[in-house]
C-alpha positions as CSV (number, residue, x, y, z in Angstrom):
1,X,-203.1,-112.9,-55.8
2,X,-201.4,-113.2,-52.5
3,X,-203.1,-114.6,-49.5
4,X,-204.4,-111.5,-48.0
5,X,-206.5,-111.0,-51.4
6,X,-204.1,-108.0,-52.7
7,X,-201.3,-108.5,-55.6
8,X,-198.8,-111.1,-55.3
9,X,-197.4,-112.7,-52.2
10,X,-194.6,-111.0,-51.0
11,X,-191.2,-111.7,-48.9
12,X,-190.0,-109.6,-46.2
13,X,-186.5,-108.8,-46.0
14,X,-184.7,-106.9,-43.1
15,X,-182.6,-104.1,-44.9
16,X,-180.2,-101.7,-43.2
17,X,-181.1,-98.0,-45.1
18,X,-179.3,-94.8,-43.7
19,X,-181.8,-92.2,-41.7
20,X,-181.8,-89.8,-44.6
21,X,-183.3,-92.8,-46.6
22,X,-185.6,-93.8,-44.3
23,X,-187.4,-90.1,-43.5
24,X,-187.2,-90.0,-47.6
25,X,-189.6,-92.9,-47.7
26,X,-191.7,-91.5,-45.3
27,X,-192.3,-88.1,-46.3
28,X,-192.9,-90.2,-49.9
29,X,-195.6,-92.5,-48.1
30,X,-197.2,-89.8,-46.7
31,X,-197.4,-87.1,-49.6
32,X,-198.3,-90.1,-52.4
33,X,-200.7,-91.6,-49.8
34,X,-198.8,-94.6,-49.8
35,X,-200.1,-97.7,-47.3
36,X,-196.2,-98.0,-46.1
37,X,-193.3,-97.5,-46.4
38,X,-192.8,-101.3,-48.3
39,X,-195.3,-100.1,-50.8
40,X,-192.8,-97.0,-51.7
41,X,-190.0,-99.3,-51.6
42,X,-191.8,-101.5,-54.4
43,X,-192.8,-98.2,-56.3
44,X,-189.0,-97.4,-56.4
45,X,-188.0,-100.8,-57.5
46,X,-191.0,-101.0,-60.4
47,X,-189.7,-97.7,-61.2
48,X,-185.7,-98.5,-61.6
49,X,-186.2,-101.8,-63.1
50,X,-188.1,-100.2,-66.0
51,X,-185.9,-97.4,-66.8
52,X,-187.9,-94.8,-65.7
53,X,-185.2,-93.4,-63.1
54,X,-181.2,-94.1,-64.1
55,X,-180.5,-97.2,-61.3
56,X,-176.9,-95.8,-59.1
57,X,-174.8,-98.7,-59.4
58,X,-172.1,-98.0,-57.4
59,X,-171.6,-97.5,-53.8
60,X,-171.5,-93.8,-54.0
61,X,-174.7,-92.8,-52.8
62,X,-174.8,-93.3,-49.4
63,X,-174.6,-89.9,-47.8
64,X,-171.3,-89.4,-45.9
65,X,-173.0,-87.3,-43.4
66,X,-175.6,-90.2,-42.4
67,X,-173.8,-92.9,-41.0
68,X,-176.9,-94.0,-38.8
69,X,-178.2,-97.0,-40.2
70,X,-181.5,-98.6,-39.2
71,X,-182.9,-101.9,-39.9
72,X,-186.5,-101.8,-41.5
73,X,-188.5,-104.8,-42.6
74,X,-189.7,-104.6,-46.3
75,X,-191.7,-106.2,-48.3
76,X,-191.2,-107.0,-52.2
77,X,-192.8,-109.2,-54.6
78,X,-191.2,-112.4,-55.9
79,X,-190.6,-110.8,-59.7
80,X,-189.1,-107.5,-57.7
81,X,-187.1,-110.1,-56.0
82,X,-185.7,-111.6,-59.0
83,X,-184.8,-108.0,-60.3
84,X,-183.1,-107.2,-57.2
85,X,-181.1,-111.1,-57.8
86,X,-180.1,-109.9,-61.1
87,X,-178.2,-107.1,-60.3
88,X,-176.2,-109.0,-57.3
89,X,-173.3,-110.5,-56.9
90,X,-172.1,-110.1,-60.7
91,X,-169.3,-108.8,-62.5
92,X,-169.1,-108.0,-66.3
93,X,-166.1,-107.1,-68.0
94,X,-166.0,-106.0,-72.0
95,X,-162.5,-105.4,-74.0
96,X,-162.7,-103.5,-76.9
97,X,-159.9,-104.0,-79.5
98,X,-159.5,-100.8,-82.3
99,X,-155.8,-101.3,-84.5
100,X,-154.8,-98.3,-82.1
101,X,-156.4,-98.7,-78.3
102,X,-157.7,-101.7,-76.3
103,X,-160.3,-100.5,-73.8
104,X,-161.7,-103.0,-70.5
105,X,-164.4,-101.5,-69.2
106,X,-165.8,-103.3,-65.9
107,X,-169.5,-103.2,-64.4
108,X,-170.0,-104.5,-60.9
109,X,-172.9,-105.0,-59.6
110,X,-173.9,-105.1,-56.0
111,X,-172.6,-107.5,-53.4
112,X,-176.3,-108.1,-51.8
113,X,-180.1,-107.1,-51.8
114,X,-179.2,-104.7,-49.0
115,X,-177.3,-102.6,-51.6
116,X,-179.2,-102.8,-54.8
117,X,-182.1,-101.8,-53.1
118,X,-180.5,-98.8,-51.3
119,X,-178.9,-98.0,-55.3
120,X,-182.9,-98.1,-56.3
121,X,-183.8,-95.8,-53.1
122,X,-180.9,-93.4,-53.9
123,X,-181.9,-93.3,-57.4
124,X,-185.2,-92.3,-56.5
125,X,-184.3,-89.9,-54.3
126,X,-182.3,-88.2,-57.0
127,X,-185.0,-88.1,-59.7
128,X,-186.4,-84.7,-60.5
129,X,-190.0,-86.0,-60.9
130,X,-191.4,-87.8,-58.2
131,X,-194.2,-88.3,-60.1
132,X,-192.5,-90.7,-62.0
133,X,-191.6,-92.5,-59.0
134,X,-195.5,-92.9,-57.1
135,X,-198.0,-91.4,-59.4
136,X,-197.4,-94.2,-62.1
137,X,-199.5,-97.3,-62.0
138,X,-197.3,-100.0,-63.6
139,X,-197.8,-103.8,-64.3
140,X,-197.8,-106.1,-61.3
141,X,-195.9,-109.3,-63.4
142,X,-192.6,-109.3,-65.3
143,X,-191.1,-106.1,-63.9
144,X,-188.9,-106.1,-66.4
145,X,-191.2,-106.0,-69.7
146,X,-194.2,-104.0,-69.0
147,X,-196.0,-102.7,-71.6
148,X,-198.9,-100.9,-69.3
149,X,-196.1,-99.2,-67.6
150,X,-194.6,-98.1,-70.7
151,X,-198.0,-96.6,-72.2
152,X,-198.6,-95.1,-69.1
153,X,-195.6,-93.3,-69.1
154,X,-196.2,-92.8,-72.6
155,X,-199.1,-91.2,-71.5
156,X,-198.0,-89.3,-68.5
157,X,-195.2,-87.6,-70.7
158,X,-197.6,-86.5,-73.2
159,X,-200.0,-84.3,-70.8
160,X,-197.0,-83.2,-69.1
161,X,-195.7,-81.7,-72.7
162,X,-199.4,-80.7,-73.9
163,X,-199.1,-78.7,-70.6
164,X,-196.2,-77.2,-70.8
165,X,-196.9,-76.0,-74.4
166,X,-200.4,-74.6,-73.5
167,X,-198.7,-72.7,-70.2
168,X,-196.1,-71.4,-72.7
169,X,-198.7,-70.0,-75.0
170,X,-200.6,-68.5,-72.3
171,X,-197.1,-66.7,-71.0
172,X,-196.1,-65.8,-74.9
173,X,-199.7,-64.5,-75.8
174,X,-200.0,-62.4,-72.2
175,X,-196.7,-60.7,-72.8
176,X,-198.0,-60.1,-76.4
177,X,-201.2,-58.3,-75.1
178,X,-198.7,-56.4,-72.5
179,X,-196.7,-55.4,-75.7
180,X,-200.0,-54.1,-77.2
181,X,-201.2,-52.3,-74.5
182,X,-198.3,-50.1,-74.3
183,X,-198.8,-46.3,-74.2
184,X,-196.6,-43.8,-76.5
């Protein structure tokens, strides 16, 4: 528990997020009933760092028609931290050899917790279910490995489908009573 009795204690870092991002995260605060605008920062983060949205790695998310940055203070766990660390300042580079074709694929990672963290928002941003985002309650320790998360995704996915079967048999047997109502 941190010091204030709530979770884990937390660091605040100043990060530079484009206007688009930061209205984003507001709106999100507001509709998810969110305590700030941290708290849907750390949603985001839980959220790309178990696989739930595709993380952005590359630099082209930032939206050519916001240039406006503004500095916001955030607050992220120490484990969210260490996520963030992971995917800065690294390059990987893999050759493949076949008898006919050598192929070097290169994956570079972010230059600073500014950007993976503004890859995590954009990610966010792009998902189709913002549910996914905010209306999960995942594990508070080892981002990375959360089983809770998993079986509450597991969970969330599963209603979601029983509901989308029962709305389609409600659409399939009222078009069937329209089709047996018709007059000759």
């Amino acid at each position: 528990m941190g010091p204030s009795g709530k979770g884990s204690a937390k660091q605040t870092l100043p990060i530079n997020l484009s206007t688009s991002m930061i209205a984003w995260l507001r709106a999100s605060t507001t509709s998810y009933d969110l305590s700030n605008e941290s708290k849907a920062v750390r949603c985001c983060v839980n959220c790309v760092a178990l696989g739930d949205v595709k993380f952005i790695a590359n630099a082209d998310f930032f939206d050519k028609n916001d240039d406006c940055q503004r500095t916001m203070d955030i607050e992220l766990a120490m484990e969210q931290l260490e996520w963030i660390d992971t995917n800065t300042c690294s390059t990987t580079t893999a050759t493949t050899t076949t008898t006919t074709t050598t192929t070097t694929t290169t994956t570079t990672n972010f230059k600073n917790r500014n950007d993976v963290i503004r890859g995590v928002i954009a990610a966010c941003m792009q998902a189709n279910d913002k549910a996914v985002v905010f209306g999960v309650i995942r594990c508070k320790s080892k981002v990375a490995s959360c089983n809770g998360a998993k079986i509450a995704i597991a969970k969330l996915v599963s209603n979601r489908r029983s509901n989308n079967s029962e709305s389609n048999n409600d659409n399939t047997s009222s078009s069937n009573n329209n089709n047996n109502n018709t007059a000759y």
